[in-house]
N, C-alpha and C positions, 0 to 999 in steps of 0.2 A: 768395369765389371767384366771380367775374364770368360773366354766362353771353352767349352769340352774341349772343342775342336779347332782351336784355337781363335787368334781375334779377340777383342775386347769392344764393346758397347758402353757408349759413352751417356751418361743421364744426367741430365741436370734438372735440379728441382727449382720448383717457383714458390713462392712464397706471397700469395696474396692475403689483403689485408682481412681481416677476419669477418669483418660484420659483409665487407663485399663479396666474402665467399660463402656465408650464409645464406644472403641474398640470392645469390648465383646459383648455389646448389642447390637449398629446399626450400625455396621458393618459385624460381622462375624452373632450373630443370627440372626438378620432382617438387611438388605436385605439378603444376601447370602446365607445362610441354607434356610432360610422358602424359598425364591422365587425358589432353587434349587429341593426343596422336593414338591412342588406343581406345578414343570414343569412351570416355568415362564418365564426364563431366554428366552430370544431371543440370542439362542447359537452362533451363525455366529459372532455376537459381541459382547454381555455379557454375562457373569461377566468377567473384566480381571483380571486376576492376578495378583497383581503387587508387588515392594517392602512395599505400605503400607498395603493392604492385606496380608502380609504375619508381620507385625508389628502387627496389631489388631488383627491377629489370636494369637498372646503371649497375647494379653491384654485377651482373651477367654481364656487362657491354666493356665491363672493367676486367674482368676475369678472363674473357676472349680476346683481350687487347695484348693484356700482359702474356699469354700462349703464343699471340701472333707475331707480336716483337722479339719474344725470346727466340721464333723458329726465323724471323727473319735477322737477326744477329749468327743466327748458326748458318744461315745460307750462306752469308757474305762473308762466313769465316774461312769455304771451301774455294777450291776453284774447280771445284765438279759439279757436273748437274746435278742438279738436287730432286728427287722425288721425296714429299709431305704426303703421309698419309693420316686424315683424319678421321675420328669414328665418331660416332652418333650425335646425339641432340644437346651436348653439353658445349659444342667448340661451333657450333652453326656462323659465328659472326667472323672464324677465325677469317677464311680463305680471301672474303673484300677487304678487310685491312691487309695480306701479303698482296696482295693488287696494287693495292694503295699504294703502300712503303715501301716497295722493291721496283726498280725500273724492270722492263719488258726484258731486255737479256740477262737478270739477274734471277729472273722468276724462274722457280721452282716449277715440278709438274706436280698439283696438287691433285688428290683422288680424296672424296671424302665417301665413306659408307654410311647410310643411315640404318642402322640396326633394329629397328621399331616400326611397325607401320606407318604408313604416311596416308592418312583420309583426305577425302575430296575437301573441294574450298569453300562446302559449305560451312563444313565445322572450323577450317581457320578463320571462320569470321566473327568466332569467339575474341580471337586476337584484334585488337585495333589494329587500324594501318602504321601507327610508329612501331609496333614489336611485328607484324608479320611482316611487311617490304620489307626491312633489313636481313631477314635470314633469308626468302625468295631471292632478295639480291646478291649475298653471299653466297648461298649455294649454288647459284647461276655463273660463280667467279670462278668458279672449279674446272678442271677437268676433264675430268671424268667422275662422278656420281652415280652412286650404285644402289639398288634399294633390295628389298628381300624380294618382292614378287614383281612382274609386269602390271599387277593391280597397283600396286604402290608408286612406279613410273609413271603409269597415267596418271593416278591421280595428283602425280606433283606436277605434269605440265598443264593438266587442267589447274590446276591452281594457280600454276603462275599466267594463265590465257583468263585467267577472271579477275588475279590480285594484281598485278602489272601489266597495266594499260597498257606501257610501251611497248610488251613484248610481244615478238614475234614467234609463234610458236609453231614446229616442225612436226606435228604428229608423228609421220611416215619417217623419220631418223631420231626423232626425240631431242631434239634441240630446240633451245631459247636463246634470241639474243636480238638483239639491237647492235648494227653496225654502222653507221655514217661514215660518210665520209666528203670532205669539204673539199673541193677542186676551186683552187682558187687559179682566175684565167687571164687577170691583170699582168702585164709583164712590168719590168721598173721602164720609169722612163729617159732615156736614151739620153735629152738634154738637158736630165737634172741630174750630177754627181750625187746629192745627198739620196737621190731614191735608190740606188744601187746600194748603198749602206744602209736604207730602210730595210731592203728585201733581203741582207743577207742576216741583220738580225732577227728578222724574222724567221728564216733557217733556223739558227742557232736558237730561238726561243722555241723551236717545235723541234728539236734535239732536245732542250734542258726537259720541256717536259713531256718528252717521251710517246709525242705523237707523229713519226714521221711514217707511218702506217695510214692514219688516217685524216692525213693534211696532205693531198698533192701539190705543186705548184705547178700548172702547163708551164712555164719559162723553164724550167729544170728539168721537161721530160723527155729533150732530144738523146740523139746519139752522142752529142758532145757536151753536158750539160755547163761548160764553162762558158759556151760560145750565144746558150739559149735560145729557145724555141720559138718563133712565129709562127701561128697559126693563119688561113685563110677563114673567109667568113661561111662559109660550106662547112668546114669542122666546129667554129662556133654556133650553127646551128646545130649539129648534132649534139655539142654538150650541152644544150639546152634540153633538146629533147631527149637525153637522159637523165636529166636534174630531178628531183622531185622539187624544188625550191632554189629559186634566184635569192639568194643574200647579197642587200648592197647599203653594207655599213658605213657610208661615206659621210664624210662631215661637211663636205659642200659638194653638191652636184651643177653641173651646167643646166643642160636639160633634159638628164634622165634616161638618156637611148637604152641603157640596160630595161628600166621599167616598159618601154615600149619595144622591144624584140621579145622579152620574157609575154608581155599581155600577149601580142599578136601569135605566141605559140603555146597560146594557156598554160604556161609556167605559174603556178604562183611566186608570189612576191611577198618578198622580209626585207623593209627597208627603214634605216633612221628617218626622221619626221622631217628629212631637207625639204625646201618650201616646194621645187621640181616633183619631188616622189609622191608631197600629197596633194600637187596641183592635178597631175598625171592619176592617181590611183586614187586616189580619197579614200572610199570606205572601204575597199575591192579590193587593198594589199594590209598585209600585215607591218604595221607601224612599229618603231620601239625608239625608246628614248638613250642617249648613246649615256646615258649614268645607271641604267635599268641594269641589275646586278644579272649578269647569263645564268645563271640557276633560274632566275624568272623565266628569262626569256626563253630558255629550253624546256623548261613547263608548258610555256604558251604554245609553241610548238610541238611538244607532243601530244597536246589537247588536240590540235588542231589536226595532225597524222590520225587521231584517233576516230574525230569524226568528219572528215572528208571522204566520203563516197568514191571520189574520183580518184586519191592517194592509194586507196585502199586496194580497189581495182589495180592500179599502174602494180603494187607491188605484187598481185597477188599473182599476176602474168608475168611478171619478169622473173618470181620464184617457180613457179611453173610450167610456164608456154612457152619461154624462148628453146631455143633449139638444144641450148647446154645442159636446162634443166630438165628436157623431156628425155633426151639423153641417158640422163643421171638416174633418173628416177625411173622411167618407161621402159626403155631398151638394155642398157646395162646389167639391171637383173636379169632380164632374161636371156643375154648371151651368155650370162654367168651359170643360169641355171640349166641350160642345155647344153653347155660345153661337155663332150665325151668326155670320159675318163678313158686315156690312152698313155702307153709309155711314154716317157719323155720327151724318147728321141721321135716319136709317129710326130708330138705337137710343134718339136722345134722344125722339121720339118714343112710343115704345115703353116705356120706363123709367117716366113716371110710373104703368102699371097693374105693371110686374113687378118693380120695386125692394121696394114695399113690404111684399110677401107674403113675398121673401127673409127683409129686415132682418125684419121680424118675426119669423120661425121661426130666427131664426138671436139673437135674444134669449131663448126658450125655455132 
């Protein structure tokens, strides 16, 4: 398609299957989404829910699938960054499948607009939890997310702080999300050849899938990572009391020294059912069976981040009270907010005595 002023714009159509875009269209997005998001519904009796509602909601899951693959085949067609821009309540599913199917440096910067209002969670509770979590998690895979009013931003992270347990929600920035991250502190061991080919597959399996963000190895975080990292036992207590959770997925334990340096620093404990972990912990650690599918076991764990008193506290000071976060949040604005407005040259001036008393306190 040829444009005035020159350039051309390239479109390709999709073609889904017809009773799925029935479905898709007037069913699950008009009536159902729009009349839910503009508080329509006469709740006492509609929307029911039924077996063919929950049919047309596949014919939607089908139709965002087929969007989401076509724009991820146009990503990997370029070798330029790609910004995705999606609009309202018909492509909700798109943005967690380009998550999915495209690795981390292949990914687009997606922005999605919702063009509609967005009501509190009370009214998504119209939605079962199989059709609302999937679009909360989708839209949570985005970018940047835009709504018509600051009512309708609140009311989407109150939603996602009432519909997803896991998430952590940012009022004062407007962010959600859940981050982990696994430090593993084991190094290979020295007299056995075969475990240096253990641990570099294991590299290579957290390259294939695309987690080497949120998989550390200490053995690979020195200055020279060929030659590998020794730690003393001074900095293995400190990784502990940063941990929220000691994992020790071992398939045979001697006698357990992780589970007893993690007890004695009130770490909890996530360990296989070796006879050491539940001789040691019994009912006081978190057991798992090493066939137990990790979808479970990461349930089981975020139940239990969920209601832990004590978790909850760690993160809420570490998001908070440490020195980086008050920084951020406390002082930052308001060095921002009282900074004169002065010619350029008054501020470059001026910068080399007061930059570096910031940057300092703001590395604390």
């Amino acid at each position: 398609m040829p444009l005035d002023g020159g350039g051309e714009i390239q479109v390709e159509f999709l073609a889904p299957d017809e009773a799925a875009y029935e479905a898709y269209y007037n069913v699950i997005a008009n009536p159902l989404l729009w009349f839910l998001q503009h508080s329509m519904w006469d709740v006492p009796r509609a929307p029911i829910i039924d077996r063919a509602t929950w049919q047309a909601w596949e014919g939607y899951r089908a139709v965002n699938l087929l969007f989401a693959d076509a724009i991820a085949r146009q990503v990997r067609a370029t070798a330029r960054r790609t910004l995705v821009m999606l609009q309202d309540y018909h492509l909700y599913l798109v943005a967690e499948r380009l998550r999915a199917t495209l690795r981390r440096r292949e990914r687009p910067t997606t922005l999605h607009f919702v063009h509609i209002p967005w009501p509190g969670p009370e009214y998504w509770r119209i939605l079962p939890p199989g059709m609302r979590q999937p679009i909360l998690h989708s839209l949570c895979a985005v970018d940047v997310l835009g709504f018509q009013t600051a009512e309708d931003r609140l009311n989407f992270l109150r939603t996602c702080e009432s519909m997803l347990p896991q998430a952590a929600v940012n009022f004062r920035r407007g962010r959600r999300g859940l981050r982990p991250r696994l430090i593993v502190s084991g190094p290979p061991d020295p007299h056995e050849p075969a475990s240096a080919d253990y641990f570099h597959a294991l590299q290579a399996r957290r390259k294939e899938l695309d987690l080497e963000e949120e998989i550390r190895f200490v053995f690979e975080s020195g200055s020279d990572p060929e030659q590998g990292l020794t730690i003393d036992l001074d900095l293995v207590g400190d990784l502990y009391r940063t941990s929220d959770l000691m994992l020790m997925p071992s398939h045979r334990e001697g006698f357990a020294i992780p589970v007893l340096e993690a007890g004695l620093l009130g770490i909890p404990v996530v360990s296989t059912a070796v006879p050491a972990a539940v001789e040691i912990g019994g009912q006081d650690i978190i057991l798992f069976d090493e066939q137990e599918p990790p979808a479970r076991l990461a349930e089981r764990l975020l139940a239990w981040s969920r209601t832990s008193q004590v978790h909850r506290l760690r993160r809420r000071v570490r998001q908070n009270y440490t020195w980086q976060a008050i920084f951020q949040h406390q002082i930052r604005p308001c060095s921002t907010a009282a900074r004169p407005s002065a010619p350029p040259q008054r501020r470059a001036a001026r910068s080399p005595v007061a930059r570096p008393a910031v940057e300092a306190f703001s590395r604390l």
